[in-house]
OpenMM code with the backbone's topology and positions (N, CA, C; nanometers):
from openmm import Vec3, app, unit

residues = "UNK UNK UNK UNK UNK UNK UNK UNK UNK UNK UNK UNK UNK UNK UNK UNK UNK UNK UNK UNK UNK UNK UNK UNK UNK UNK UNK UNK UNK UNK UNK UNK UNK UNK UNK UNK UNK UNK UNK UNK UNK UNK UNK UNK UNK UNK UNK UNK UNK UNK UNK UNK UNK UNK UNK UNK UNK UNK UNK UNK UNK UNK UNK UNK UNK UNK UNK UNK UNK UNK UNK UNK UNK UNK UNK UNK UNK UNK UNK UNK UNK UNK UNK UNK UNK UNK UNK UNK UNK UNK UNK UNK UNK UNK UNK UNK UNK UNK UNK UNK UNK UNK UNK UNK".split()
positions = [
    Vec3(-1.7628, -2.0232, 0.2180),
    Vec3(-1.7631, -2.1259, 0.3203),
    Vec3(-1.8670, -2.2344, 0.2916),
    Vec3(-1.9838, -2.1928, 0.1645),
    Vec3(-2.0227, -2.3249, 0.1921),
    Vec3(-1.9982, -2.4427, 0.1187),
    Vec3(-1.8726, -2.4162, 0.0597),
    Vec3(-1.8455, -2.4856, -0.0337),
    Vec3(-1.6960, -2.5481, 0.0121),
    Vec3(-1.6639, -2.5710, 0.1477),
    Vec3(-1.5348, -2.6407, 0.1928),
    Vec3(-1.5534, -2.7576, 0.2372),
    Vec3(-1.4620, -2.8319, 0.2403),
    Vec3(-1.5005, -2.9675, 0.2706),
    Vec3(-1.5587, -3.0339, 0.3961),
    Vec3(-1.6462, -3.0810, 0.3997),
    Vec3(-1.6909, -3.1314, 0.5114),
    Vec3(-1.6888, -3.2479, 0.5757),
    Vec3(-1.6906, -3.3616, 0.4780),
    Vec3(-1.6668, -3.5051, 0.5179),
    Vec3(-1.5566, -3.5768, 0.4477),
    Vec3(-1.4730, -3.6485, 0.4721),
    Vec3(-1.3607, -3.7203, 0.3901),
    Vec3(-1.4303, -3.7908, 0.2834),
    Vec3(-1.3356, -3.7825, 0.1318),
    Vec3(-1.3506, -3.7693, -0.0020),
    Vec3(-1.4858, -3.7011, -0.0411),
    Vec3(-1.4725, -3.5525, 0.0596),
    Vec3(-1.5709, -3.4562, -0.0707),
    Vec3(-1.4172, -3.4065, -0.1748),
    Vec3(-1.4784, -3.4127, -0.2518),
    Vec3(-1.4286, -3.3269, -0.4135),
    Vec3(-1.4109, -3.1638, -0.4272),
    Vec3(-1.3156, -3.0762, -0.3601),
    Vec3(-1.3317, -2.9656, -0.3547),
    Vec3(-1.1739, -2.9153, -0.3477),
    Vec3(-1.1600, -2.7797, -0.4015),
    Vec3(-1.0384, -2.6962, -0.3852),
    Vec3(-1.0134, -2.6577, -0.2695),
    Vec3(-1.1441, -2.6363, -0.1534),
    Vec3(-1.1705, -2.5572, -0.0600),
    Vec3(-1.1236, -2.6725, 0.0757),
    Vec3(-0.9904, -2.6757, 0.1300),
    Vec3(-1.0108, -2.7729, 0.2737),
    Vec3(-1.1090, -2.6753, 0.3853),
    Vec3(-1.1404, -2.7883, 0.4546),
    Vec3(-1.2049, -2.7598, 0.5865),
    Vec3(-1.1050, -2.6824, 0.6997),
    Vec3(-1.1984, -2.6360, 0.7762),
    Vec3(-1.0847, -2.5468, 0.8915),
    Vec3(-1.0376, -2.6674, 0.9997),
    Vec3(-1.1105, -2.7945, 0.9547),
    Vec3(-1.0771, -2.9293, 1.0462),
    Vec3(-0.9455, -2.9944, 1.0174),
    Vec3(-0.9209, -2.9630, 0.8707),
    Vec3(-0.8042, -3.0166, 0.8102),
    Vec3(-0.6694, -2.9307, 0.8200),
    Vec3(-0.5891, -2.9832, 0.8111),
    Vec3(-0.4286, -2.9397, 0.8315),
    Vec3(-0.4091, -2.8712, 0.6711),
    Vec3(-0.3519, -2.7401, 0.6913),
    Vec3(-0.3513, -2.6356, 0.5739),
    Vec3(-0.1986, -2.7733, 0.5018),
    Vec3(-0.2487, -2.7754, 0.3502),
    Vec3(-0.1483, -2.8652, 0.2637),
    Vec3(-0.1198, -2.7401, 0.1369),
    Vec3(0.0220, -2.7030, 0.1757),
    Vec3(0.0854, -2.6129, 0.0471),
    Vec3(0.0791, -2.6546, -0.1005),
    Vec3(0.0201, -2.6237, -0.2313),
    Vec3(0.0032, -2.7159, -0.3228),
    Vec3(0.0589, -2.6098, -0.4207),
    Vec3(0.1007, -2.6292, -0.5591),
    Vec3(0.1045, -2.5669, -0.6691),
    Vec3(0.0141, -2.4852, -0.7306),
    Vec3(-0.0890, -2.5128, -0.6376),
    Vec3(-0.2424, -2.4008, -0.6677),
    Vec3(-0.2244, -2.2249, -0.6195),
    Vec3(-0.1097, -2.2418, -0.4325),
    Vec3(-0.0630, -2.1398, -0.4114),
    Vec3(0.0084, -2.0542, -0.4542),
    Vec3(0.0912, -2.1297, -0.6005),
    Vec3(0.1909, -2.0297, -0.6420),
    Vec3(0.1018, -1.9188, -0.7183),
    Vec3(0.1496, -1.7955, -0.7021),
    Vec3(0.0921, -1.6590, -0.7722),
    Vec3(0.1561, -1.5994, -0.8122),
    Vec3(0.1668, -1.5121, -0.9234),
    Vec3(0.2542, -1.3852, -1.0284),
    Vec3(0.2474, -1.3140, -0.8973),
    Vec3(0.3366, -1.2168, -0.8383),
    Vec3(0.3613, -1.1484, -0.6733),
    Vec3(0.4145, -1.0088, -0.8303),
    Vec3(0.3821, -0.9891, -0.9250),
    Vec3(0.4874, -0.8689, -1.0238),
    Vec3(0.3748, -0.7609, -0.9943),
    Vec3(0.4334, -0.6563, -0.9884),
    Vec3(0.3277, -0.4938, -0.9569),
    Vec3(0.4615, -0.4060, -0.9708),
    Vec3(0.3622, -0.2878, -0.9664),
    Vec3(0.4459, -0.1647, -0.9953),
    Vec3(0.3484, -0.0976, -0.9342),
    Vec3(0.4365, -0.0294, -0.8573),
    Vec3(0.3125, 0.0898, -0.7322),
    Vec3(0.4494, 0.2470, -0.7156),
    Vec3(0.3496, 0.3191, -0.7531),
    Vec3(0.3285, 0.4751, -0.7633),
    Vec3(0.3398, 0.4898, -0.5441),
    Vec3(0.4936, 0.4874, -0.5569),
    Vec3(0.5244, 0.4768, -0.3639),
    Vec3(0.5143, 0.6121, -0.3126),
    Vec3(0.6026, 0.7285, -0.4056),
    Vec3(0.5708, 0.8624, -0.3410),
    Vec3(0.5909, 0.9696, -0.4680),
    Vec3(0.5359, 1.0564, -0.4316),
    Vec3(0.4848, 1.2083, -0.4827),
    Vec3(0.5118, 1.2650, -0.4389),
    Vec3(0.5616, 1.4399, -0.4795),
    Vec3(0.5733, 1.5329, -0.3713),
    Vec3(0.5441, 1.6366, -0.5095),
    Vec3(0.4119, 1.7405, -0.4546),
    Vec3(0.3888, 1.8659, -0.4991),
    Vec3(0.4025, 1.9372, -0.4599),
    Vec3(0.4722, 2.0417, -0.4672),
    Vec3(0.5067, 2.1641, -0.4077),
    Vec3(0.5365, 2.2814, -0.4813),
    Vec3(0.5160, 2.4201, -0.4194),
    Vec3(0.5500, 2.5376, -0.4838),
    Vec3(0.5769, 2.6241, -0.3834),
    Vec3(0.6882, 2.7597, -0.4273),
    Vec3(0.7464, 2.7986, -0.3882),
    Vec3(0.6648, 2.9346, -0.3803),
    Vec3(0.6524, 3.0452, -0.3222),
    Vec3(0.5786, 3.1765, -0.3519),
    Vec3(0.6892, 3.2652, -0.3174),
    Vec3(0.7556, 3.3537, -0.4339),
    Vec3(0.8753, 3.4337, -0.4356),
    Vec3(0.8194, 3.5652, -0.3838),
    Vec3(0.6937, 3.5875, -0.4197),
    Vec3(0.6233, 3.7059, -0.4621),
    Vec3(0.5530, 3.7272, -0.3081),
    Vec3(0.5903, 3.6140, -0.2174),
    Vec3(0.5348, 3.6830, -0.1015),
    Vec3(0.6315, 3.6936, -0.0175),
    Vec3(0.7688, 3.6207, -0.0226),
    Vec3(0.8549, 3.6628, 0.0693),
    Vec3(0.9210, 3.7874, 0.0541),
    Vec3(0.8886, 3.8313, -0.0727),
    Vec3(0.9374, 3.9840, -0.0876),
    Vec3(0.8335, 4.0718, 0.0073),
    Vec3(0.7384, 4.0579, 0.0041),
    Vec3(0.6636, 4.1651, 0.1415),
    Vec3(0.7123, 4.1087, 0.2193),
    Vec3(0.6869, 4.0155, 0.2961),
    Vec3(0.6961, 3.9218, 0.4541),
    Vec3(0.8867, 3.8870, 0.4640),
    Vec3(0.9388, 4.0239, 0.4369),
    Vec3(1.1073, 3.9674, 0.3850),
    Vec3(1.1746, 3.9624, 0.5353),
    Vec3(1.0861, 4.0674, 0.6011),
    Vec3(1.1560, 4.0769, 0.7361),
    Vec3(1.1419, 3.9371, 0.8463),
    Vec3(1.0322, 3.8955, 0.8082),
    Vec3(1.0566, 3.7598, 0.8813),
    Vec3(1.0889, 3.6010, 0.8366),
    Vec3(1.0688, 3.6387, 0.6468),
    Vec3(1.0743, 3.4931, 0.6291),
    Vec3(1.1564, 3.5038, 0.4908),
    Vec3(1.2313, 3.4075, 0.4759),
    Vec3(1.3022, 3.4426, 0.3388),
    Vec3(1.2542, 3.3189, 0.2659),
    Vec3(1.2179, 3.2095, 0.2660),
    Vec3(1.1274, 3.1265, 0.1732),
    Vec3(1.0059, 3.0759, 0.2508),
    Vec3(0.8934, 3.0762, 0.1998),
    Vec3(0.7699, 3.0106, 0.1751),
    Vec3(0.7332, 2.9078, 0.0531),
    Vec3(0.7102, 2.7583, 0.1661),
    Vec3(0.6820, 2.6281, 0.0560),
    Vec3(0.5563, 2.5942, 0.0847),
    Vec3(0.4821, 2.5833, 0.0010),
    Vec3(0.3570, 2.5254, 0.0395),
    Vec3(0.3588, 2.3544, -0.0359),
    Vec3(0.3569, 2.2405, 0.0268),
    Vec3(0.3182, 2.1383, -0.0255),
    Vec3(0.2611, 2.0004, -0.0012),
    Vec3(0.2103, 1.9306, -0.1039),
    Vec3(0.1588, 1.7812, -0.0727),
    Vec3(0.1804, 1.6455, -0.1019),
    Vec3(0.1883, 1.5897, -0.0464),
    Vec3(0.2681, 1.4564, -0.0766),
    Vec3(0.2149, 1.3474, -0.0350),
    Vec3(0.2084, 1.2337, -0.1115),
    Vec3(0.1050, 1.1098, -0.1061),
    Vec3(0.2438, 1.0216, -0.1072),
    Vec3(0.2188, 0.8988, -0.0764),
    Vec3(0.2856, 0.8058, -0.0096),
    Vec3(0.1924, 0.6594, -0.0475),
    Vec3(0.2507, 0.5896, -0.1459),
    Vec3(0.1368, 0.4185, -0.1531),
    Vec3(0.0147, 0.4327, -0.1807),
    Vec3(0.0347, 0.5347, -0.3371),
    Vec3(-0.0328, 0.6163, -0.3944),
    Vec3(-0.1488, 0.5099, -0.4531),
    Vec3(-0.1023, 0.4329, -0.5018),
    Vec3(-0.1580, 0.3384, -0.6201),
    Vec3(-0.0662, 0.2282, -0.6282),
    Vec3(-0.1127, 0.1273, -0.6392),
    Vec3(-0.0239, 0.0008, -0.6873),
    Vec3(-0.1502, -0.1085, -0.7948),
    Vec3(-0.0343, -0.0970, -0.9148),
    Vec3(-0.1106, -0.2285, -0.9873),
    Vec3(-0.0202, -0.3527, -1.0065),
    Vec3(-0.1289, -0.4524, -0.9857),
    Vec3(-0.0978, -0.5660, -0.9542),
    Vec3(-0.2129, -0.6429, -0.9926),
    Vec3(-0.1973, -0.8302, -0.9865),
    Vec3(-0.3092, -0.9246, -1.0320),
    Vec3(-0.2778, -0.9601, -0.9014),
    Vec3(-0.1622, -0.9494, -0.8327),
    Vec3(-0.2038, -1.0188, -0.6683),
    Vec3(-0.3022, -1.0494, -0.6080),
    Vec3(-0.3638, -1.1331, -0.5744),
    Vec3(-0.4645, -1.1650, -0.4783),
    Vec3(-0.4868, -1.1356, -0.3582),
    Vec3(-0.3354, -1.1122, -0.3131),
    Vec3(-0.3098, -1.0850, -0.1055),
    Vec3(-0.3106, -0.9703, -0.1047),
    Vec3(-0.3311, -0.9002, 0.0038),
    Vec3(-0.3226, -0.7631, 0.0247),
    Vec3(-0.2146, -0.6450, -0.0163),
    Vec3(-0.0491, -0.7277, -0.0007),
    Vec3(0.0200, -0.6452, -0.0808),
    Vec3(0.1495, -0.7370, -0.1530),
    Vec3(0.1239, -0.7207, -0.2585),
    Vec3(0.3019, -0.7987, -0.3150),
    Vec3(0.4454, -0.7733, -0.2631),
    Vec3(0.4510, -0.7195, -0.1925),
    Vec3(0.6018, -0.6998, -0.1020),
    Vec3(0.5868, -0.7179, 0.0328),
    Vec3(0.4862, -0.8373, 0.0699),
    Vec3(0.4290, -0.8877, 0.2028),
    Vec3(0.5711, -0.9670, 0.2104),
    Vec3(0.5996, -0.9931, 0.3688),
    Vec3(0.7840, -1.0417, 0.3726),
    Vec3(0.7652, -1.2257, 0.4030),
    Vec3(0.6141, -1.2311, 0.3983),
    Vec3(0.6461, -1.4156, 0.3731),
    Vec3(0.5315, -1.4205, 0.2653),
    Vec3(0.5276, -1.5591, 0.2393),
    Vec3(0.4250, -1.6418, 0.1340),
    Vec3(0.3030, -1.6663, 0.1613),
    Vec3(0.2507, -1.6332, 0.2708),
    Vec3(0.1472, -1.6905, 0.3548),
    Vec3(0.0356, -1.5699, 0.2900),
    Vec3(0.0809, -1.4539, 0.3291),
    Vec3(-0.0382, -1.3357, 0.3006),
    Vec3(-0.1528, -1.3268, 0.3853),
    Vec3(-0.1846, -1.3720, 0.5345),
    Vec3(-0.2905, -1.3695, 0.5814),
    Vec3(-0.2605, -1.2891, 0.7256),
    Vec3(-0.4198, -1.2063, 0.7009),
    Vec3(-0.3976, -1.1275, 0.8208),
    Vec3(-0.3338, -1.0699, 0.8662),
    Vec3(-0.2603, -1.0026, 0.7869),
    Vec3(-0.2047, -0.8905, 0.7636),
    Vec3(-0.2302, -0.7609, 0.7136),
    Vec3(-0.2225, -0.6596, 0.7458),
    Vec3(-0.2582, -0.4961, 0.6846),
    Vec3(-0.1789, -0.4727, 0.5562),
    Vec3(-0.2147, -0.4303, 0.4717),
    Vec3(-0.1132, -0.3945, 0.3472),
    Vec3(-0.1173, -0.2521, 0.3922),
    Vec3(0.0291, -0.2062, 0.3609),
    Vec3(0.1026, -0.0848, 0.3397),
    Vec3(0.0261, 0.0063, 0.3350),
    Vec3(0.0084, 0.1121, 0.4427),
    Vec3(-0.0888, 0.2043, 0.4680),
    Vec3(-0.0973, 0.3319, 0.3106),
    Vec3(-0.1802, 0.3669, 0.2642),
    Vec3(-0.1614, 0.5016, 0.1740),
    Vec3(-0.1532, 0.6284, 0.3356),
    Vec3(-0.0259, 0.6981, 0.2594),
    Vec3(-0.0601, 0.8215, 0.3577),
    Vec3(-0.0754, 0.9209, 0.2568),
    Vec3(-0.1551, 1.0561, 0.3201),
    Vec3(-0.1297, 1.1988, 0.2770),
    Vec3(-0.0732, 1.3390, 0.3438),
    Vec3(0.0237, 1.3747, 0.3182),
    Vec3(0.0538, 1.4832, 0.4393),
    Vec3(0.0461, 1.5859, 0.3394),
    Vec3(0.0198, 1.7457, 0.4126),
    Vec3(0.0209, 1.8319, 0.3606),
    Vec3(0.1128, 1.9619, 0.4538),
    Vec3(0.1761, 2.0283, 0.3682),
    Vec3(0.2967, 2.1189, 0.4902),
    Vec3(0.3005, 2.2229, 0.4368),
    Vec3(0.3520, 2.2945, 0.5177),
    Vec3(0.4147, 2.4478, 0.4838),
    Vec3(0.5775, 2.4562, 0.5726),
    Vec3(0.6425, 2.4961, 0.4502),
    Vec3(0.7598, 2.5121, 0.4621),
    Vec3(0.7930, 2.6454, 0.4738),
    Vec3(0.8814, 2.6841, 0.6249),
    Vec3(0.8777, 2.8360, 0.6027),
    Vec3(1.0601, 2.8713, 0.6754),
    Vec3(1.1027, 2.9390, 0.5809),
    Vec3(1.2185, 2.9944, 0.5778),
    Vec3(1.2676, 3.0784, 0.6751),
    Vec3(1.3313, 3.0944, 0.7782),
    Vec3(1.3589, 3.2039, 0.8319),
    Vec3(1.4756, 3.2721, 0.8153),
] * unit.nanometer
topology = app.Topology()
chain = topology.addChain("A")
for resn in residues:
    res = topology.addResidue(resn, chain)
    for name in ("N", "CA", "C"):
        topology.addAtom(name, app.Element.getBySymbol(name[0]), res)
C-alpha cells in the first residue's frame, strides 16, 4: 500500500482505492495446475472377521484426503475460481476424513 497511487500522474502499476478498478493486459494469468483432488486408503482385515464372524462379515478401516495438493503459478487462491476477478474468496477447502467400514 505504500506504493499506490496517490495524486494524478503518479507513475505506478498500483491504482489507488480512489480510482475506478481499469482491466488491463497486466491481469491476464497462466490459470494451468494440476491438483491431487482425492485419495482413498484403505484396508480390509480378513483375519478378524473370522473371530468377530457372528456379528460382522467385513471390517474396513480407512482414510481419505480430498484437495490434497494442487500445483500451480496462479497467483489467486484457486485456478478453478468460476470468475476472473479472484478476490475474496475462500479456495477449495482440503478435507480429511477417516472411517470404519463395518459389514453386517
Amino acid at each position: 500500500m505504500l506504493h499506490i497511487w496517490r495524486n494524478k500522474g503518479d507513475v505506478n502499476d498500483i491504482q489507488g482505492a480512489d480510482y475506478t478498478r481499469q482491466f488491463s493486459s497486466k491481469d491476464i494469468e497462466d490459470s494451468s495446475y494440476t491438483r491431487l483432488r482425492n485419495i482413498t486408503l484403505g484396508y480390509s482385515f480378513p483375519q478378524i472377521t473370522n473371530v468377530a464372524k457372528p456379528m460382522f462379515t467385513g471390517i474396513k478401516l480407512y482414510v481419505q484426503a480430498q484437495n490434497l495438493y494442487t500445483w500451480t503459478n496462479f497467483t489467486g487462491f484457486d485456478p478453478e475460481d468460476s470468475n476472473n476477478i479472484a478476490s475474496y474468496e475462500y479456495p477449495t477447502p482440503r478435507t480429511f476424513t477417516l472411517g470404519l467400514d463395518l459389514k453386517f
